[in-house]
C-alpha positions in Angstrom: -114.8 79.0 142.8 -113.6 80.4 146.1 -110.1 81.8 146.8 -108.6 81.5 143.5 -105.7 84.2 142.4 -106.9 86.9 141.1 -104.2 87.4 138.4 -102.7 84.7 136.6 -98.9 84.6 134.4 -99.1 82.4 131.3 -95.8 82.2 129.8 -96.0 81.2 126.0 -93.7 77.9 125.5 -95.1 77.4 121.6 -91.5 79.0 120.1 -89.8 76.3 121.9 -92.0 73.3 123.4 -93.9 74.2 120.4 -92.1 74.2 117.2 -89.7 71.9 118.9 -92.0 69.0 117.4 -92.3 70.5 114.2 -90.4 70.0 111.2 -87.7 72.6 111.1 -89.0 76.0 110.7 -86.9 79.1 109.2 -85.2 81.5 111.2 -87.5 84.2 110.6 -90.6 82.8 111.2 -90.0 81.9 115.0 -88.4 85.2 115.2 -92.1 86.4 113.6 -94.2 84.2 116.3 -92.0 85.7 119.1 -92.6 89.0 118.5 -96.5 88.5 117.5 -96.9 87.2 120.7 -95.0 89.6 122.6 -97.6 92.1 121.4 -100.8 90.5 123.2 -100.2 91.3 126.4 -98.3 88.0 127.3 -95.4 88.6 129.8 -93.6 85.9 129.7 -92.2 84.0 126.4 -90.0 80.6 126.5 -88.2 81.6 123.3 -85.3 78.9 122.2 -83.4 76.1 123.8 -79.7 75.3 123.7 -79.8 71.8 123.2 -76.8 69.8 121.3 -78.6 69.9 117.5 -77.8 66.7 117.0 -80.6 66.0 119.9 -83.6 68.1 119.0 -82.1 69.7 115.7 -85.2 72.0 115.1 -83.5 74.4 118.0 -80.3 74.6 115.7 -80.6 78.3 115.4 -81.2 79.3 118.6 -78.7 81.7 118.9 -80.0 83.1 115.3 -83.5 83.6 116.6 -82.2 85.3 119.6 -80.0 87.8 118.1 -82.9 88.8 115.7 -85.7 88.7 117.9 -86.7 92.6 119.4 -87.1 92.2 123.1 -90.1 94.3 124.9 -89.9 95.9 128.4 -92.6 94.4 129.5 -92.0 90.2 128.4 -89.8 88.7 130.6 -88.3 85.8 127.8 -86.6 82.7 129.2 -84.5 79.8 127.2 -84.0 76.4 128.1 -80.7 74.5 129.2 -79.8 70.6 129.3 -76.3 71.2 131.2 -73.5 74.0 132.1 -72.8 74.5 128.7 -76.4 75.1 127.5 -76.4 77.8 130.3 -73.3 79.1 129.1 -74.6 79.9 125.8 -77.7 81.6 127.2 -76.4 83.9 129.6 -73.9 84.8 126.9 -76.6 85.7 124.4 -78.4 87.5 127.5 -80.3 85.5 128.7 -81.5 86.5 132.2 -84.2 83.4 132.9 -83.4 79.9 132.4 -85.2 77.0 132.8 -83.7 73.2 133.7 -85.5 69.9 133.5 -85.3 66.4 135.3 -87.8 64.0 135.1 -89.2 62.1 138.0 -89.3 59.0 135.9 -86.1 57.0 135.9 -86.4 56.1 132.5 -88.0 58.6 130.5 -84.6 61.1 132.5 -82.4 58.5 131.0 -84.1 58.5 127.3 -84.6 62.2 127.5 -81.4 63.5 129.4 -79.3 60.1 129.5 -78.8 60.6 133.1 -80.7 59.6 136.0 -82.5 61.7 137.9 -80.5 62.0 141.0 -77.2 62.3 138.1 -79.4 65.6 136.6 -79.9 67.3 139.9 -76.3 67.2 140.9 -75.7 68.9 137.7 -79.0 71.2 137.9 -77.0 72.7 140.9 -74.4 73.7 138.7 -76.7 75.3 136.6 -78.3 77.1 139.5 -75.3 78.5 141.0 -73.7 79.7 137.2 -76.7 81.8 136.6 -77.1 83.6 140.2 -73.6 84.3 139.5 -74.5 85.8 136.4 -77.2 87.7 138.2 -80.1 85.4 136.5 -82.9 83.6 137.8 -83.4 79.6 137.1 -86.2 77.5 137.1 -86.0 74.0 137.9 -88.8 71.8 135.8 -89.5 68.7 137.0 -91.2 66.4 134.4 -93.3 63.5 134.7 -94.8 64.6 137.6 -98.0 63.3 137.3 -97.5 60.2 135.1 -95.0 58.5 133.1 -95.4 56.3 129.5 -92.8 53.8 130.4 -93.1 53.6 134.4 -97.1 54.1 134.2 -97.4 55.7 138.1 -94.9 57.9 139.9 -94.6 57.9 143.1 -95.7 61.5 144.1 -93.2 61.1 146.8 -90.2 60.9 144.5 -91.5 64.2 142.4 -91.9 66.1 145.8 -88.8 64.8 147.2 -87.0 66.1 143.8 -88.9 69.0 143.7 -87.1 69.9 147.3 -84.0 69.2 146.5 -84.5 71.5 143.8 -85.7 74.3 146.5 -82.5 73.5 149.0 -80.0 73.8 145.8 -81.2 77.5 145.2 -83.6 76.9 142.7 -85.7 80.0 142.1 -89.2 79.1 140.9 -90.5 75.1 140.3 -92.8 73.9 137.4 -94.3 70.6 137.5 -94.3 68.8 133.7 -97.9 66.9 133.2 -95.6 65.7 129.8 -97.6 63.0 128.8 -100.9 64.5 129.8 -101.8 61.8 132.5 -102.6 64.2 135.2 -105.4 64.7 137.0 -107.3 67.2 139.2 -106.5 65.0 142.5 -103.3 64.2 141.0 -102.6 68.0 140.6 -104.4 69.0 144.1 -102.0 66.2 146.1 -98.3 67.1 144.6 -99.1 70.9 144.4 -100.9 70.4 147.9 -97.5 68.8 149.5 -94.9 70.8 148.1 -97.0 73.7 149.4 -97.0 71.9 152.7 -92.9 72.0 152.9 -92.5 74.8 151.1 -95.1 77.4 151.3 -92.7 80.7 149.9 -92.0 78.6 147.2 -93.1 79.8 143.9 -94.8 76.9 141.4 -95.9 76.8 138.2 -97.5 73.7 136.2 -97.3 73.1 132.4 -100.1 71.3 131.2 -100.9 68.9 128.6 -104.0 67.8 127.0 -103.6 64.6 125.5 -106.2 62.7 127.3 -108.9 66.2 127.6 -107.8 66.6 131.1 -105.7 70.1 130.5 -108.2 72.5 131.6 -109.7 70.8 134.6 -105.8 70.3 135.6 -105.3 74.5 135.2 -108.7 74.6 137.4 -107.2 72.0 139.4 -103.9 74.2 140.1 -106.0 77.4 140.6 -107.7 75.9 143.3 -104.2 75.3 145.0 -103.2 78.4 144.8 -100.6 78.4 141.5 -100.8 81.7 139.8 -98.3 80.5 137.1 -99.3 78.8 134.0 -97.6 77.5 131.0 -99.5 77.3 127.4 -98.7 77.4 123.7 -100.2 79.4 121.4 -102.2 76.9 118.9 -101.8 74.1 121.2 -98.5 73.0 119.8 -96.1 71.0 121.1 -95.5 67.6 122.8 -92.3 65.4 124.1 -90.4 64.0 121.5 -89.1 61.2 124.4 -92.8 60.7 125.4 -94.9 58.6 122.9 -98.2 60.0 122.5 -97.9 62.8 124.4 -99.9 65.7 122.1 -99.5 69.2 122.3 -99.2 72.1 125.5 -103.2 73.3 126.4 -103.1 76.5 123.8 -102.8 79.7 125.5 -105.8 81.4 123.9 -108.0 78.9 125.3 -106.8 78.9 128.9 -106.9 83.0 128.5 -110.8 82.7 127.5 -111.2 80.0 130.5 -109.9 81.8 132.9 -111.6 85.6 131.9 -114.6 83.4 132.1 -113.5 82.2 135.3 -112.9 86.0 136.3 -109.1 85.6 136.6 -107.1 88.5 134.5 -104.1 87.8 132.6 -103.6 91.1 131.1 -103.6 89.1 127.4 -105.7 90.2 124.2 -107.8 87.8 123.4 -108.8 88.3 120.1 -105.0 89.6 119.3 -104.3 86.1 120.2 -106.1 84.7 118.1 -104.5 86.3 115.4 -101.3 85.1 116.6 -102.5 81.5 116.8 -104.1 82.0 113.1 -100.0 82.7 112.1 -98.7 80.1 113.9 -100.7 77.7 111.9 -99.4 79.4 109.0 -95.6 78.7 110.3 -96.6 75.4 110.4 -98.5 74.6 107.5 -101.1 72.6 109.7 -104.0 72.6 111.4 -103.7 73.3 115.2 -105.5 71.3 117.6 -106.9 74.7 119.5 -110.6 74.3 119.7 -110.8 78.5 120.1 -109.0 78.7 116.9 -112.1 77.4 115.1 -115.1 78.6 117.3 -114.0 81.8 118.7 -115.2 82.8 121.7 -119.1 82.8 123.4 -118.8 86.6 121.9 -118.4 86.1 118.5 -121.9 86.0 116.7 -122.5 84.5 113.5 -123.9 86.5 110.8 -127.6 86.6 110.0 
């Protein structure tokens, strides 16, 4: 594949983006899929958000989960914020990464965040500059990037141009959102390739999608571009409630089997994963669209 990194960071988004879209699950059994994943060699775990309940009411008990959950050394666990006041609560429960989204679609900000996007970044600064006072780190997500269910195209322009104004507000890391799934590899290459261009220090990570099947060409895509940062969720759960038809994350066990195959560590268990994705389908009393889940990987032989 070429210069590819050798070491990749998934960060597990399935307690939040996950079970986000699910009907409300008790207390304890996040706080159960937290910890089971913290135990596979994952380093990185998006745990709760602190949106207004009345908005996404399945994060209700954030603070709840939090309290219960027993942190590990070696998992760096970050919560998501809508505003100030989200960011407030999270650094209060101790918090030390936070994450903050604006769309690059006009209208899916406004249906999502009820703000435009230019409103959301004046406001993302705020966020920025409470947690480096608190001694935390932020992330600044930008959604949409590659494709929006309302607009149809975005121009990549805008999502670089937001992206930036991210960087210049103090902004520690960047994500770009494929939220609907309607990314591509060229579509990955171009906006990766010019934020890259300005802003070559810049750390980015992409979370991926696989509505339309494009999820693991878009990881290979990113690769290929240099981003050593990944988000997945464990089972494949998740999805935007704001975006119609937008199905779940790519599921971390099967980007972890792509890319061993692809010889890029991740320092995950793969078959302890599995486990993990086998519970989560028992949180949620469904099937989970994870192909891995079902065939296991190359290595597992059927009996005679």
């Amino acid at each position: 594949m070429g210069d590819v990194p050798a070491r990749v960071v998934l960060r597990d988004v399935g307690p939040r983006d996950g079970l986000q879209n699910e009907p409300p699950v008790p207390t304890a059994a996040k706080v159960e899929l937290i910890e089971a994943l913290g135990g596979t060699g994952i380093t990185e775990i998006e745990a709760v958000s602190w949106v207004h309940p009345r908005a996404i009411p399945q994060m209700a008990d954030a603070a709840e989960v939090w309290s219960a959950v027993r942190p590990r050394e070696t998992v760096r666990y970050s919560s998501l914020v809508p505003n100030v006041v989200g960011a407030q609560r999270a650094l209060a429960a101790g918090f030390t990464d936070l994450e903050v989204v604006v769309s690059a679609s006009r209208t899916h900000n406004l249906r999502n965040l009820n703000r435009t996007p230019e409103e959301s970044l004046d406001a993302i600064a705020e966020v920025i500059e409470l947690a480096h006072t608190a001694g935390a780190r932020c992330q600044v997500i930008v959604a949409t990037a590659f494709g929006c269910p309302y607009e149809g195209e975005i121009e990549e322009t805008d999502v670089v141009g937001y992206a930036l104004r991210a960087l210049a507000d103090g902004a520690d890391s960047l994500c770009f959102g494929d939220t609907t799934g309607m990314g591509s590899p060229p579509r990955v290459r171009r906006v990766v390739g010019a934020v890259r261009d300005r802003a070559p220090e810049a750390e980015v990570a992409l979370h991926l999608h696989d509505t339309r099947g494009t999820g693991m060409a878009n990881l290979v895509a990113g690769l290929e571009v240099g981003v050593d940062h990944f988000d997945a969720s464990v089972g494949g759960l998740g999805g935007c409630p704001y975006a119609p038809g937008a199905s779940g994350n790519i599921a971390t066990e099967e980007a972890v089997y792509l890319l061993h195959e692809l010889g890029v560590e991740t320092g995950v268990d793969l078959d302890h994963l599995l486990d993990v994705a086998a519970t989560a389908e028992r949180i949620v009393g469904r099937e989970l669209p994870s192909r891995l889940i079902k065939a296991g990987p190359r290595t597992r032989l059927a009996a005679l």
